[in-house]
C-alpha angles and dihedrals in degrees: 000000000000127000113256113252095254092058084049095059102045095037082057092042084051099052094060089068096033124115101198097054140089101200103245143118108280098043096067089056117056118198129256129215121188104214109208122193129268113228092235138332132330130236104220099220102138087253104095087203106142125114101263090052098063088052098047109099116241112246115240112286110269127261144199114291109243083056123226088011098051122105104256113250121269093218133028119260119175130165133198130195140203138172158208148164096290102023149048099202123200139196138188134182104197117190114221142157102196114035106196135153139141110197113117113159121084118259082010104147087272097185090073080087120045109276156154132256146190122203113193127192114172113181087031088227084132090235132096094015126149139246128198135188131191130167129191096286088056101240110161131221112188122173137157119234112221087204125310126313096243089064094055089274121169134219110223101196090179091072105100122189096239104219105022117141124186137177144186143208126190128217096212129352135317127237092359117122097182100082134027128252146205116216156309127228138201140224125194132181104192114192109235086206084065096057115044126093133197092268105054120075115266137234092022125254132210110259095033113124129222129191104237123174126188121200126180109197109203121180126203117254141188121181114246118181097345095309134087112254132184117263103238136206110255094217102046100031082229122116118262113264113274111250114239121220115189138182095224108032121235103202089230140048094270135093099194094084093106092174091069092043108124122260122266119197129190123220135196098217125088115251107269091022100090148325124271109189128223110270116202110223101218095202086074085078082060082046106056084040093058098046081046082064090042105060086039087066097046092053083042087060096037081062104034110030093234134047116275110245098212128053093225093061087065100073139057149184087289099046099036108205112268125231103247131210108206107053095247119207129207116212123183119354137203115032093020132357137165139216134213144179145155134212118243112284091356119128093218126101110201115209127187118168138181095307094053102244107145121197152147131253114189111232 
């Protein structure tokens, strides 16, 4: 479903100040994903062969990262989804001639080896979200991100995700160079009691939207003496970056930009029963103003040593003041402040200040 015309206007005018954009065409559109019921629980076996499976819909095939001017995949990754009361269950199917990985410790830094991940925010507030990293041999990394990184966020690799279960199947073999393979897919059960916090609705309820990102790191290989080894750069000796291949691009190399993960909704018909459609939130548009704001600010402080305490400081000759739509207010200044703003008729105030959590108060 398209955007209304409103969102449109302030996600473009957003992309100008943000920091995890490249301005292009797929960045100003997340995806979306309707996540319909299975009929009972799953078997994580890596298979994926019950009933509501074969009736999830496959996402859109990856891409590169950054988006349109990304370089395309060299090899096909798509994920489907499906839900109930005690799980979020996820499964990927990952192209690949040549299946290889070594880590084989828990919470071990898994994307060392090619690998697949699932980023989960859900109360989109863009702070205590989850990351989660699995290879070939199924090892598992799980942590919980306290906010991004580039708010002074911190992994806390201790968390675990009491409950998950995860499998894999390969489509070949494993850590053998002598012959070629197909794939390997993955299965996930994600508890929904380990990842809901106070602030998001429990239990879920149909209609309810998550942020959820999907990334497939892939390094470049050669084969050296019977074993895979890493393509390096001549100049330097290090291996060459990985590429990153996403479900919901991020316009730059960087998968702690909660706010352009892809949306997640939840339905309350079993997968193969019916058709929910999408359904656009148009207080995202509050939302994205507000982070606009937000990373204003934060340029505003990188030059100035304190926030500025009114919105027009914010903006110069060379960013001209937009015409917002939200009535945005600036409260405080200099060492914290907060925004807020509400769409037109909600009753919902929206609030973000200097640490970039974003949320709503009823009012």
């Amino acid at each position: 479903m398209p955007a209304p015309k409103l969102i449109l206007f302030v996600v473009n005018t957003f992309l100008l100040f943000h920091p995890c954009f490249a301005v292009n065409e797929e960045s100003s559109s997340p995806k979306h994903y309707v996540c319909y019921r299975s009929s009972h629980p799953l078997n994580i076996d890596g298979n994926a062969l019950e009933p509501c499976w074969q009736k999830a819909v496959w996402t859109d095939d990856f891409v590169d990262i950054i988006g349109v001017k990304g370089i395309t995949p060299l090899f096909k990754t798509r994920a489907k989804m499906v839900w109930n009361d005690d799980f979020l269950y996820v499964f990927a199917e990952i192209s690949e001639p040549h299946i290889w990985a070594n880590v084989k410790n828990r919470d071990e830094t898994i994307f060392v080896d090619n690998d697949f991940e699932v980023f989960i925010d859900p109360d989109g507030d863009t702070h205590h979200y989850y990351e989660y990293e699995m290879n070939a041999l199924n090892t598992q990394w799980d942590l919980l991100l306290t906010r991004p990184y580039r708010d002074s966020g911190k992994a806390v690799t201790a968390w675990n995700c009491d409950g998950l279960m995860s499998a894999v199947q390969i489509d070949g073999t494993i850590n053998n160079p002598q012959d070629i393979d197909r794939k390997w897919s993955v299965e996930i059960a994600f508890p929904m009691k380990s990842l809901i916090d106070s602030v998001t609705r429990i239990p879920v309820k149909p209609g309810d939207q998550w942020r959820v990102n999907f990334s497939r790191v892939e390094w470049q290989t050669i084969i050296e003496h019977g074993n895979y080894v890493k393509v390096k750069n001549p100049k330097t000796g290090n291996p060459l970056p990985e590429d990153n291949w996403v479900w919901s691009p991020q316009g730059v190399v960087n998968m702690h930009c909660p706010e352009t993960w892809g949306y997640l909704q939840f339905s309350d018909l079993v997968a193969g029963k019916g058709t929910t459609s999408f359904v656009v939130n148009p207080e995202e548009a509050v939302k994205d103003e507000l982070r606009m704001l937000f990373f204003g600010q934060q340029k505003y402080s990188a030059l100035h040593h304190h926030y500025a305490d009114k919105i027009g400081d914010l903006y110069d000759s060379q960013n001209a003041l937009p015409e917002f739509k939200f009535n945005p207010i600036l409260k405080g200044g200099l060492k914290g402040y907060e925004f807020t703003a509400r769409y037109p008729n909600s009753s919902k105030i929206w609030h973000i200040i200097e640490t970039g959590r974003v949320w709503a108060e009823e009012k």
